[in-house]
N, C-alpha and C positions, 0 to 999 in steps of 0.2 A: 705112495711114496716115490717110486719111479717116475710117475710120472712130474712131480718136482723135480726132483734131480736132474729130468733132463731137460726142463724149462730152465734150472740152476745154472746148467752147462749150456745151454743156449744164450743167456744171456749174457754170460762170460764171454764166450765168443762174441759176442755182439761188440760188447766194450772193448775189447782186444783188439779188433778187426778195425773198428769205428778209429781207434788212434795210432792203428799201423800203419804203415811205407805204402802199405797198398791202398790207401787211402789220401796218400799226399798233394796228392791234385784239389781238392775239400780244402788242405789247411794253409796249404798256397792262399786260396784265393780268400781266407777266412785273413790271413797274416795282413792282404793287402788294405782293408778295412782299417777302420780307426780303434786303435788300442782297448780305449775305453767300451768301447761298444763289444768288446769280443772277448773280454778278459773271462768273461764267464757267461753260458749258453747253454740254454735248453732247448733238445730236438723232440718233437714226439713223432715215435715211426709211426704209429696210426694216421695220425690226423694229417701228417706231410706237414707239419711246421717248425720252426724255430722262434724261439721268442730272446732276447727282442725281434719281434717283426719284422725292422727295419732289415735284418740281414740276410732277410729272405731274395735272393735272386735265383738265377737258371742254374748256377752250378749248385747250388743249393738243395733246391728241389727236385733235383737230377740226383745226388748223393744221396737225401733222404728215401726215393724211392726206390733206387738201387737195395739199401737195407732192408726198407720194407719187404720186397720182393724176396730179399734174402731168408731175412726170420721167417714168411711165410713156405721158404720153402723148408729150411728147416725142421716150424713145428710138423708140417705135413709127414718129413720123414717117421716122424713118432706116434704118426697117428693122431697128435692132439688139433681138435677143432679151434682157427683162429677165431669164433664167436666167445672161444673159453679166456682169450687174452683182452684184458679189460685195459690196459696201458702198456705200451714199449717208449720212454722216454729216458734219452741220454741227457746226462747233465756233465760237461765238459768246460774244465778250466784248465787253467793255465799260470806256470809260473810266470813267462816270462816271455816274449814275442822275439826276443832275438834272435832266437833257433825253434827250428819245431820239435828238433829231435830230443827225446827224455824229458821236454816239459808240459805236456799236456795230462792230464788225470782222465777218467771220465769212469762215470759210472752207469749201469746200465738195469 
């Protein structure tokens, strides 16, 4: 059971961190993109992608590996094997493109 809870609390952070201020450089360049294409997105940290595919570029794949490298250090702190983690994929939307700030969701 520990060991859930602190995959539980890992992945919270994940989502937290993935649509905080410290991450606002990501939602810059995600705002600069066209509306329809971004209203809603899935990242998988494993695989380094985003789908739609099309919005895969360097700042991109620069942010998703950043996280990757994150979780992994993470689960390490607890001991848990990342062969034990079978998906980490965000799925992030959005109210409204006019501001970043308080309208993104995401889940993790």
């Amino acid at each position: 059971m520990g060991r859930l809870k602190n995959l539980l609390g890992i992945s919270n952070n994940l989502a937290d961190s993935f649509v905080s201020v410290s991450n606002l450089y990501f939602f810059r360049h995600i705002e600069s993109l066209p509306a329809d294409k971004t209203k809603s997105f899935e990242i998988d940290i494993l695989k380094e992608s985003i789908k739609p595919g099309d919005l895969t570029s360097k700042t991109v794949k620069d942010t998703i590996r950043k996280y990757k490298g994150w979780l992994f250090l993470e689960i390490s702190k607890f001991k848990i094997d990342p062969r034990d983690i079978e998906k980490a994929i965000v799925k992030i939307s959005h109210k409204s493109l006019k501001s970043l700030e308080g309208h993104y969701l995401c889940r993790a």
